[in-house]
DOLUMDO-101656 format. One record per residue: x, y, z of N, C-alpha, C in turn. Coordinates in steps of 0.02 Angstrom, whole numbers, plus 50000, padded with zeros to 5 digits. Example, Ala and Ser with C-alpha at 12.3 -4.5 7.8 and 13.67 -1.06 7.14 Angstrom:
2
506604971650390506154977550390506604983550390 506424988850354506844994750357506455000250394 
//
This chain:
534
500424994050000500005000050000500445006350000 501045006850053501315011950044501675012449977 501895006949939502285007749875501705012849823 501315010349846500825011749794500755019549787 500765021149849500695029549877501285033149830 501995030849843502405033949826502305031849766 502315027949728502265028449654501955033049630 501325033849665500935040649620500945046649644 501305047949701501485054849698502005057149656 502615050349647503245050349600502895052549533 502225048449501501685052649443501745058149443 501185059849496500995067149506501535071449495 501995070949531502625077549530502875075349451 503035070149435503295068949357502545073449318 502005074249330501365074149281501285084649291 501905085749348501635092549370502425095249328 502935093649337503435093949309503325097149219 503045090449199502865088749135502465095249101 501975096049156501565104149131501865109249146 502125111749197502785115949203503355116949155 503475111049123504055110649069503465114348989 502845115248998502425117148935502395121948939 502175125249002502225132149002502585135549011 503155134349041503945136549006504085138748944 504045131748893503975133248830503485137448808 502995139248830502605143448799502615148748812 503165152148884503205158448889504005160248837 504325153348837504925155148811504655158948738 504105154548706503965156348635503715165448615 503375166348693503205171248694503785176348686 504125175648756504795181748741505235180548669 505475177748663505605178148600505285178648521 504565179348540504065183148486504105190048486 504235193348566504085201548594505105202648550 505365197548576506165200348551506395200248481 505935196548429505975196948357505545202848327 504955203348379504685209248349504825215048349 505205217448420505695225048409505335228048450 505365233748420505285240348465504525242848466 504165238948401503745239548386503455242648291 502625243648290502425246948228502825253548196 502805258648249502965263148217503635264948225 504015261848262505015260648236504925257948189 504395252848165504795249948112504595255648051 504115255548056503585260348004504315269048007 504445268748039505005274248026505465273348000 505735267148009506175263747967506025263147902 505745260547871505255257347805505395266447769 505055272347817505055278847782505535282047761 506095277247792506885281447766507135276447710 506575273347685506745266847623507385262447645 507435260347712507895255947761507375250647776 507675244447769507405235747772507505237847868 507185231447902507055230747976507735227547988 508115225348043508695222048060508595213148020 507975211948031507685206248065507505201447961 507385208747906507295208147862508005207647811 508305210647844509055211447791509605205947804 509165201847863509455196247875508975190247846 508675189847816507985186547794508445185447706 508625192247672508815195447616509495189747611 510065191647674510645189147664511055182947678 510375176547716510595170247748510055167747686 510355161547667509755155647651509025154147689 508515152247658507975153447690508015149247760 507815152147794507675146147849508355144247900 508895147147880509485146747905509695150347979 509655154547978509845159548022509865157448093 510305156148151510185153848206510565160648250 510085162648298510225169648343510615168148394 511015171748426511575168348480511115175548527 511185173648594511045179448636510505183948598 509875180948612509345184348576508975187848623 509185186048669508655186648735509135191848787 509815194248781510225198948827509875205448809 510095206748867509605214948900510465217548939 510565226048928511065227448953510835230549029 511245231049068511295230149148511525237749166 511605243249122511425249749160511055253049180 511175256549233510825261049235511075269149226 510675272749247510725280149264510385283949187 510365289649178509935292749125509325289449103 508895284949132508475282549121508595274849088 509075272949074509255267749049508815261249104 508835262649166508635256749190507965256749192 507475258749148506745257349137506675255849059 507445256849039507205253248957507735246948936 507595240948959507925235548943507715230748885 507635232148829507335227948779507865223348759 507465217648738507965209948730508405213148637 508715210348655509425210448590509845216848627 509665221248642510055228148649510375229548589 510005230148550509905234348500510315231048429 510765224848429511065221848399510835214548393 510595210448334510605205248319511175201748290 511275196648337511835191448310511775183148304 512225179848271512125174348238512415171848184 512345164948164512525164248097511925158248077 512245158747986511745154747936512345152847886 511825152247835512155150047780512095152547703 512515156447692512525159147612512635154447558 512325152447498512285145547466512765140647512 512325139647537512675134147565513105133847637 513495137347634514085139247663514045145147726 514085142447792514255145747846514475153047852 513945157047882514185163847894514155167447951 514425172147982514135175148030514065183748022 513485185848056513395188948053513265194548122 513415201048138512895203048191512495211848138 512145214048164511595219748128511385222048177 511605231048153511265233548217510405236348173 510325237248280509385236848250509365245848249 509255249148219509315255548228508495258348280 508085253948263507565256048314507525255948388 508125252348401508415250548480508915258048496 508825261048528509285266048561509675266648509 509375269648434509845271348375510405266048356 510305260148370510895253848349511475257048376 511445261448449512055263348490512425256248524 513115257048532513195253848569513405254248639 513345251748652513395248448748513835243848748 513855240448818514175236048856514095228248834 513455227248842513145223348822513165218748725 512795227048712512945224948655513525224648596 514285227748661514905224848609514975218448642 514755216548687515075209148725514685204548673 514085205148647513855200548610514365200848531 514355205848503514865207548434515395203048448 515785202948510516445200948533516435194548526 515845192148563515615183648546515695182248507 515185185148443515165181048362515785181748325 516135188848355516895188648314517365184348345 517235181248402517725174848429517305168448405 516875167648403516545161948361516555161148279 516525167748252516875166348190517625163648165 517865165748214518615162648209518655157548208 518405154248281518465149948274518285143848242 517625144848214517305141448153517795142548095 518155148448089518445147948014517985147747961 517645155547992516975156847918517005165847940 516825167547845516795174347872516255177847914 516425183747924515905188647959515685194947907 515045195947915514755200147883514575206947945 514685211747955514355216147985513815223847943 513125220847973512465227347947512655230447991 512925237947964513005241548007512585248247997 512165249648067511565254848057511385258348133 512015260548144512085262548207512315269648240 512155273148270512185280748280512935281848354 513505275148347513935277448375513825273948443 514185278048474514245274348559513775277648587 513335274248645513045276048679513095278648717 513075284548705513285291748776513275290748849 512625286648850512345285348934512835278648969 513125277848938513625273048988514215275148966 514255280448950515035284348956515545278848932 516175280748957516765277048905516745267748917 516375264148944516075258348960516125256348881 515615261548835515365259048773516005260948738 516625267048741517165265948708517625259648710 517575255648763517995251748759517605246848726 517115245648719516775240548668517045242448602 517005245948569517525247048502518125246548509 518655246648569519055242048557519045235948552 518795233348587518835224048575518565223648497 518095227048472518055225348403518535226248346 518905230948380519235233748314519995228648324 520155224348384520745221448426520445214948379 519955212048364519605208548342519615208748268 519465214448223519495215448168520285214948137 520735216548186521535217248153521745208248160 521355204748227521785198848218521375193548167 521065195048166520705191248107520625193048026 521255199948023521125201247945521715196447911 521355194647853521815189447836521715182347849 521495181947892521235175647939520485172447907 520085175847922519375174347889519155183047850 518775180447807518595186447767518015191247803 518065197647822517695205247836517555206947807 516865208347812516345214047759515975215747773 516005224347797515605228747825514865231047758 514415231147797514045234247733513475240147780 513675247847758513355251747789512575253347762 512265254247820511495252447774511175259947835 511585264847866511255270047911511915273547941 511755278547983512425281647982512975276248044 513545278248031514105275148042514675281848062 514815282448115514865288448150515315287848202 516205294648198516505293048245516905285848244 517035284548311517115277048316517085271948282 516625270748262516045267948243516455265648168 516665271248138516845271448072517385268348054 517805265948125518465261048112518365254848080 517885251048116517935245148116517805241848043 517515245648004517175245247934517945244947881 518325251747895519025252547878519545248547875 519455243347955520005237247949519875231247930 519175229647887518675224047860519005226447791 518985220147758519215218147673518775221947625 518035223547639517435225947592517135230447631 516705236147590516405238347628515935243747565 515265240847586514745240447540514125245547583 513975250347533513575254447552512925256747510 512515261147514511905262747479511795270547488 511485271447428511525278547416510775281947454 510875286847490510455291747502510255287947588 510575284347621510275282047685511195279547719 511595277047679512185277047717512625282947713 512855284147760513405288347808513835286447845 514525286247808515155287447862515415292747869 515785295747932516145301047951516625301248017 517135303048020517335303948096517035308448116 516885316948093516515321048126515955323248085 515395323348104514935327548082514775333348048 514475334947991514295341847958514405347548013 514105346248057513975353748124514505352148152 514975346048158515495348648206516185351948153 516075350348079516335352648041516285360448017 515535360748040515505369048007515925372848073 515725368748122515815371948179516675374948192 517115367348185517675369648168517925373548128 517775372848055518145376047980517715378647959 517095381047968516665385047937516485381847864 516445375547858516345374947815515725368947800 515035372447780514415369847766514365367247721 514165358647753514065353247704513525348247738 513315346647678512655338047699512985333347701 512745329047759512905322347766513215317547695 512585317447651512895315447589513255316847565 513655321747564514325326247534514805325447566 514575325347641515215324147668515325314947685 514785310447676515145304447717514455300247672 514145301547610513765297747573514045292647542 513795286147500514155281847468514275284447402 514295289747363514465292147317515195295447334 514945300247389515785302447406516325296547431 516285290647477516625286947477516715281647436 516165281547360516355277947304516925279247277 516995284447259517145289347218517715294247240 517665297047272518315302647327518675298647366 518505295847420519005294647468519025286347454 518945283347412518895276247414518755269547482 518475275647524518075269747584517565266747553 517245266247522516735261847481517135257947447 517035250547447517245246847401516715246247353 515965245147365515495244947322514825250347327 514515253247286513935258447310513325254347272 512785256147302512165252447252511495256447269 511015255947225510375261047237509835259147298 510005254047312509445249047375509935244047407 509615241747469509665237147519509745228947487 509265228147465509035222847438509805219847377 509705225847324510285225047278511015223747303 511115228747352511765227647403511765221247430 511395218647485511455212147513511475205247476 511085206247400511135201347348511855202747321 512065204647299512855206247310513415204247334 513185205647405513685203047464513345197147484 512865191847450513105186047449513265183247389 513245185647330513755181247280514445184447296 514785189047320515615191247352515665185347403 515265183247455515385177847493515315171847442 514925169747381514935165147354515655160847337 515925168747313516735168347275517295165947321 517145169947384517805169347428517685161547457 518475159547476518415154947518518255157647610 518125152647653517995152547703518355155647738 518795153347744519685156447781520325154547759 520915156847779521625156147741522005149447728 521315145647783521455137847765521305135547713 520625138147676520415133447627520445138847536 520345135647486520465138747441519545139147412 519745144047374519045147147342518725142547308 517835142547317517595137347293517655136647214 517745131947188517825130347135517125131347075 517145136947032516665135846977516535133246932 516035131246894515825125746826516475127546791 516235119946738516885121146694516485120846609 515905123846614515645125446549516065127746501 516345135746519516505138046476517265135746441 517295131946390518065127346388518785134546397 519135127946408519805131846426520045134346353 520145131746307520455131246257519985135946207 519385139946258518955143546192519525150446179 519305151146105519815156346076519615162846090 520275168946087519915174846103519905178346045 519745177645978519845182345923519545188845942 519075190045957519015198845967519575201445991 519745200646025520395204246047520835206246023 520815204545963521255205945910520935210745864 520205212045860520165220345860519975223845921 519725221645954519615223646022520225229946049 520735227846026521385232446077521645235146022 521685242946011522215244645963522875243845960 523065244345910523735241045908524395247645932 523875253845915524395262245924524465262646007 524785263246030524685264346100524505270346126 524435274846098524195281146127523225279546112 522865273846087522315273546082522065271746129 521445274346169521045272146228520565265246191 520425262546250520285256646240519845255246321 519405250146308518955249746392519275242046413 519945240946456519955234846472519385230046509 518885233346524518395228646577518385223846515 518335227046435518115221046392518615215646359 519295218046382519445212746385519545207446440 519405209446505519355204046549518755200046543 518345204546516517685201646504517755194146455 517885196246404518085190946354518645185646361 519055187246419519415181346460519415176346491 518965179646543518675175046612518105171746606 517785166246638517375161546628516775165746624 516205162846567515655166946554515625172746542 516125177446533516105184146542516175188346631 516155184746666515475187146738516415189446779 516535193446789516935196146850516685200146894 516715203246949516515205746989517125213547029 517115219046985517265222546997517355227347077 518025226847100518145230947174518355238547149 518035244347182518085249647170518135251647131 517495251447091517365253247010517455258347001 517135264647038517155271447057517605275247054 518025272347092518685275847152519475274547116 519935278947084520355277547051520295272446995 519985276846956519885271846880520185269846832 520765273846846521355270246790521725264346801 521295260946865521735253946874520845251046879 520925246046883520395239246871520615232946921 520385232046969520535226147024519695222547004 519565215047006519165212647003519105203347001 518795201847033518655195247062518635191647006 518695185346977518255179946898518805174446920 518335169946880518695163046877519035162246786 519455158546814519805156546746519785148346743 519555145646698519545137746721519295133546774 518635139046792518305138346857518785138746936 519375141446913519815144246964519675152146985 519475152647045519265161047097520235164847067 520315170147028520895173247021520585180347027 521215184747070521105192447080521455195246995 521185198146975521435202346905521465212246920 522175209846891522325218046909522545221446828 522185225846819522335229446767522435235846762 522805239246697522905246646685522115247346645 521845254846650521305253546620521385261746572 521665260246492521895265446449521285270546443 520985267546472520115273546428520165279846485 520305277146544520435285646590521305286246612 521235290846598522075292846618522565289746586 522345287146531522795281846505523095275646531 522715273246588522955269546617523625271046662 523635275746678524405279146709524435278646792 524915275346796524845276146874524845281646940 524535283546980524405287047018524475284247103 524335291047148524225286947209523805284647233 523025285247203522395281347210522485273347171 522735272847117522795267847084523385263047111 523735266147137524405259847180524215257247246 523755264047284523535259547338522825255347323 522275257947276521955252347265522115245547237 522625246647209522915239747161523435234247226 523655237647291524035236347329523505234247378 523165235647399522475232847445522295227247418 522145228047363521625221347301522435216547331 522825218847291523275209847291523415208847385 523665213647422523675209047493523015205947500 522405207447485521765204247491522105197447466 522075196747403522125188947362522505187647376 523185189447412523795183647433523545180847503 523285182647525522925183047609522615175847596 522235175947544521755171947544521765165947502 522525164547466522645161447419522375161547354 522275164947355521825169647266522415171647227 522525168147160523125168047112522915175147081 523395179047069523605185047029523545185146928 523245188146917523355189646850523295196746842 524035198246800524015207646808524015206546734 523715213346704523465215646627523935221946632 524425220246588524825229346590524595234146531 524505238246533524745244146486524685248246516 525255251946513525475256546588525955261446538 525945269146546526375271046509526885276346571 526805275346633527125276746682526735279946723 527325281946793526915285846825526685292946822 526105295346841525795300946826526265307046865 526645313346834526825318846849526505322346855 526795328346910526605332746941526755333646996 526925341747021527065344147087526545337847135 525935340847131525525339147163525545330847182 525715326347132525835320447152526465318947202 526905322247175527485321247217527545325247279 527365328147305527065333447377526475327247413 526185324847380525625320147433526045313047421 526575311947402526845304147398526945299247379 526935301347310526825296347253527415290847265 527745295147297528575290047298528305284547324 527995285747417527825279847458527265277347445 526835279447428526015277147385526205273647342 526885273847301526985269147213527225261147244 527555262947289528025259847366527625255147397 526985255947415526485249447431526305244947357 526345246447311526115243047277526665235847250 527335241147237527745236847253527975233947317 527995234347360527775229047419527365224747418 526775225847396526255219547407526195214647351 526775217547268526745211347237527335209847255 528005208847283528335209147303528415203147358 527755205047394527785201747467527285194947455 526935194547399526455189847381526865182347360 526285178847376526785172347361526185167547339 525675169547324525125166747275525515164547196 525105162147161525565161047081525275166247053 525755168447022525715178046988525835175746904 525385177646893525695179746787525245185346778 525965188046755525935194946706525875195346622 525395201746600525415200746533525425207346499 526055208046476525875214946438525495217446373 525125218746387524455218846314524915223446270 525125229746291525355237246224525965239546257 525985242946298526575249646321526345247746397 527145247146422527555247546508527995251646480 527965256046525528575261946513528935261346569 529225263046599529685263046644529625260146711 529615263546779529695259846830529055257946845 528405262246802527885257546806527815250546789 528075250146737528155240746723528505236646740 528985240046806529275236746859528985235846897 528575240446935527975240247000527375235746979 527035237046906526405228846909526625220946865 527045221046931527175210846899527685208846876 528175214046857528585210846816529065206246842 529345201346785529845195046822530305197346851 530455203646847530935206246893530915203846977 530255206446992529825208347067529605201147088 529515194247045529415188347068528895186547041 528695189246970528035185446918528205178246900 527695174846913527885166546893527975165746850 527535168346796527565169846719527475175146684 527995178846646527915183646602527655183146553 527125184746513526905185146459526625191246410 526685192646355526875198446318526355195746253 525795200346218525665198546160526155201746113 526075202246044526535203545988526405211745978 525765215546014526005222746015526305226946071 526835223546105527075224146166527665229846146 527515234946194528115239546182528505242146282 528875237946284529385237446362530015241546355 530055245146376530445250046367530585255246449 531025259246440531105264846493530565268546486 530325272646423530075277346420529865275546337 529205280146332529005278146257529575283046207 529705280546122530165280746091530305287746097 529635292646074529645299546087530225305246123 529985301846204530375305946223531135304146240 531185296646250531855293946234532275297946187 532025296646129532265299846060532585307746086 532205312046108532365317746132532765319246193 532935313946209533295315246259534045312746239 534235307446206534605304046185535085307146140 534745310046098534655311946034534735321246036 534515324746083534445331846110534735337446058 535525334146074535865341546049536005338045971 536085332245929535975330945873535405334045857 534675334145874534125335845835534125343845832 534265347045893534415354145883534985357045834 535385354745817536025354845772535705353845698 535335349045707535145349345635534635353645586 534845352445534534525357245508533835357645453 533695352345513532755348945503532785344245548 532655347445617532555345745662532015341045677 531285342745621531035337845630530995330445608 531405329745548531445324945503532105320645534 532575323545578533085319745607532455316445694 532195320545719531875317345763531365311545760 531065312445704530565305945672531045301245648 531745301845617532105298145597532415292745661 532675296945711532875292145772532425289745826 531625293245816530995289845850531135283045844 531035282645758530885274845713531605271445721 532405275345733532905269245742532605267745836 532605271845882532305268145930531845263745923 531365262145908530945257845931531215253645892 531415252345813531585245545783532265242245831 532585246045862533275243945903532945241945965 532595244946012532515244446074531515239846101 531275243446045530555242246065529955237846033 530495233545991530065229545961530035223545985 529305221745975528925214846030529215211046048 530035209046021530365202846033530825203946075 530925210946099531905215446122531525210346209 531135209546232531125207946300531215200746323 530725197546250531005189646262531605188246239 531915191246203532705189946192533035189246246 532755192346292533445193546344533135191146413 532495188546406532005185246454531825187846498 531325193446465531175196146534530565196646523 530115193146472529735186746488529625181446451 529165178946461529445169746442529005169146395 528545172446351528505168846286527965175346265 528055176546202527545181746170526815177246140 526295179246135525605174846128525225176846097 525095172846037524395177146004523775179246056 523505184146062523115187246066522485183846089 522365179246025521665173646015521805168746084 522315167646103522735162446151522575164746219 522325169746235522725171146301522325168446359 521445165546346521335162046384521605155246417 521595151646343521845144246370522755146446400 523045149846375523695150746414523745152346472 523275156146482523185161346568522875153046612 522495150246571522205142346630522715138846602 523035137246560523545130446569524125132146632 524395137846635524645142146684524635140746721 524075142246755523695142346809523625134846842 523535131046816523585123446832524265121446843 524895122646808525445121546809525575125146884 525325130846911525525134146976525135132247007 524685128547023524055127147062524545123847139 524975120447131525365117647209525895122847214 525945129047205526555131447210526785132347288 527515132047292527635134347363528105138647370 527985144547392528495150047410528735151147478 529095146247527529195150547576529435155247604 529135162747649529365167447650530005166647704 530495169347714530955171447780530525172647840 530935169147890530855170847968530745177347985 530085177847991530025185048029529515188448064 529445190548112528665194148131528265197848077 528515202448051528075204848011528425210647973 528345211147902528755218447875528515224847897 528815230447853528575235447864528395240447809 527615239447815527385241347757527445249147744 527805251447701527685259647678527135261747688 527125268047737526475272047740525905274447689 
//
């Protein structure tokens, strides 16, 4: 009889347990319905009016359906004073987590701008700090939506030191796993580092804003009155200061975007880039190209089309289209191989090098050596660009990173000179000098110091002044220069590169290449770390 007793109270408490464990779950379902839904109708409805997606939606946009798993969905930050301790809403103002972009593991955190302006706090860098130590350690990249109005005033320098750990975070992991900021609201102060020491950084016109200081604290200082958009819009950092790596007209377009850029990249420095179809054959010919490129070198020409007509399907993916246009950095596969392509681009500036164009071209390749992404440089370069003005802001040490970073690369590199390298420019992109795996040159290749012109005049100086048809002796020793010094063959003669190529060729050569370097091994010297020119 007594067994009997205790058995069914052992029931009962198991049968009371059991309903206790339901309504648990059903309050759990609850709070985390109140913590997905936000701040509410009309945050969001304010949002929506500044043509800005919800936190909750642009993560909907940028994970596979159904993917997305929230880490700390449910943290509330623990200050008080200025009223803070009567407003504790779950996320604190940042959603974090990861999913999966085709396929493939990502993480992400997004600030909620309807939460205390996507400020941050205490709280909500300790969560950021999380997913950027969990991304590591997964060995997958991080994406950061960034839509946030800065540090949160009301917990004083508490919330500065939360941007350090991120930004302590952002330096040890560059290189490591791939960063990509994408501003979708203002980005302000502080705030504005962390975007800076990330690989990408993708913005939208008429709703993103970066700045260290503000229009009013600007007029305030220098008297000088300007709009947000002018001063820290994605047009001005497309375009002017090259903090935009990409600009786009909507949310939607941007985040579709930045997941085919995650499509391309590999995971981390462990693994290599996913591999694309092999539709388009290796061995297809490039005859346009052979009217495609003039043969005069002083003729402009649009290289996007000939990378276009190179790389698999046509489809590359252009970095800082905007921003120093006489060089061309851009993502494509060759033989369904992920390769960074760096080009001179003759249609602006003649393709001439500058200090926007050495450090964009010097960013792009430490990116792809970082990540094991093989090099293909496109030359026609007719030197570097003169002027006071260049040489007063640094062209020396600005020309100086670029050679460093092909220099310092140890990915498999081939170079190709399409028309005209003039001087120490066609020393600085690729040449076998600097450690190109393979040199390659089509048959209108002109490698030289300087084009025949002014050679001729310099060489030549006090003969052409002496004579007495000055111009007919100067056209006369133009044409003995170049038949002596500058014709297509003077470089492979003396190997300084390894084979001249029809034109029609240069696909299947650029992938047979490419396969021949596919195990390469370069090891660098013992060392902590160089020192990169300012």
């Amino acid at each position: 009889m007594l067994g009997r007793r205790k058995q069914a109270t052992k029931c009962d408490r198991e049968e009371s347990q059991l309903e206790s464990l339901r309504e648990r779950a059903t309050e759990l379902a609850a709070i985390r319905a109140l913590a997905v839904a936000g701040p509410g109708e009309r945050a969001t409805a304010a949002q929506h009016a500044k043509g800005k997606l919800t936190v909750r939606e642009r993560i909907e946009v940028l994970f596979d359906e159904g993917s997305f798993c929230e880490v700390e969905g449910l943290r509330r930050h623990r200050a008080t004073g200025f009223g803070l301790e009567d407003k504790k809403p779950y996320t604190d103002g940042v959603v974090t987590g990861w999913g999966t972009v085709h396929g493939r593991t990502v993480f992400t955190y997004a600030h909620d701008f309807r939460i205390f302006g996507g400020a941050l706090g205490e709280a909500h860098a300790a969560k950021i700090h999380k997913l950027m130590d969990l991304a590591e350690a997964a060995g997958a990249p991080i994406v950061g939506l960034c839509d946030g109005a800065g540090a949160r005033i009301q917990e004083g320098v508490t919330a500065l030191a939360g941007y350090g750990g991120i930004f302590k975070r952002n330096v040890r992991n560059s290189g490591v796993i791939p960063q990509i900021s994408v501003i979708l609201g203002p980005c302000a102060g502080g705030a504005a580092y962390s975007p800076a020491l990330t690989d990408f950084v993708f913005m939208v016109r008429g709703t993103s804003q970066m700045f260290i200081t503000g229009p009013d604290v600007v007029q305030a200082v220098t008297g000088e009155a300007v709009t947000m958009e002018h001063l820290g819009g994605a047009d001005s950092h497309g375009a002017v200061s090259g903090v935009a790596s990409f600009v786009y007209d909507d949310e939607r377009g941007c985040l579709e975007d930045v997941r085919h850029l995650l499509s391309l990249l590999p995971s981390n420095n462990r693994e290599l880039a996913p591999a694309g179809d092999l539709e388009d054959p290796a061995d297809r010919r490039n005859d346009k190209l052979l009217d495609l490129v003039p043969a005069r070198p002083t003729q402009g020409y649009d290289i996007r089309e000939v990378i276009e007509e190179i790389v698999d399907h046509g489809d590359y993916f252009e970095v800082h289209g905007q921003w120093a246009r006489n060089m061309v950095c851009a993502l494509a596969r060759l033989g369904g191989q992920l390769v960074g392509v760096v080009a001179n681009q003759p249609s602006h500036l003649a393709g001439v090098l500058d200090i926007g164009a050495s450090e964009k071209a010097a960013r792009f390749v430490q990116f792809c050596d970082a990540f094991s992404i093989p090099l293909v440089t496109l030359i026609d370069v007719p030197g570097f660009l003169p002027g006071v003005n260049q040489e007063h802001q640094g062209i020396i040490r600005h020309g100086a990173k670029l050679l460093y970073a092909y220099c310092n690369a140890t990915v498999p590199r081939i170079s190709l000179v399409l028309r005209k390298a003039y001087g120490g420019a066609y020393i600085v992109m690729d040449s076998s000098s600097i450690g190109a795996d393979v040199a390659l040159a089509w048959p209108s290749n002109e490698i030289a110091v300087m084009g025949a012109e002014g050679a001729a005049n310099v060489i030549f100086r006090r003969e052409i002044a002496a004579s007495a048809d000055p111009e007919a002796t100067r056209a006369q020793r133009i044409k003995e220069y170049q038949s002596e010094l500058m014709h297509p063959y003077y470089a492979a003669e003396r190997g300084l590169v390894d084979d001249v190529i029809d034109p029609a060729e240069t696909r299947s050569r650029l992938i047979a290449t490419l396969r021949m370097l596919r195990a390469k091994n370069a090891p660098q010297p013992s060392r902590k770390h160089g020192n990169l020119p300012l």
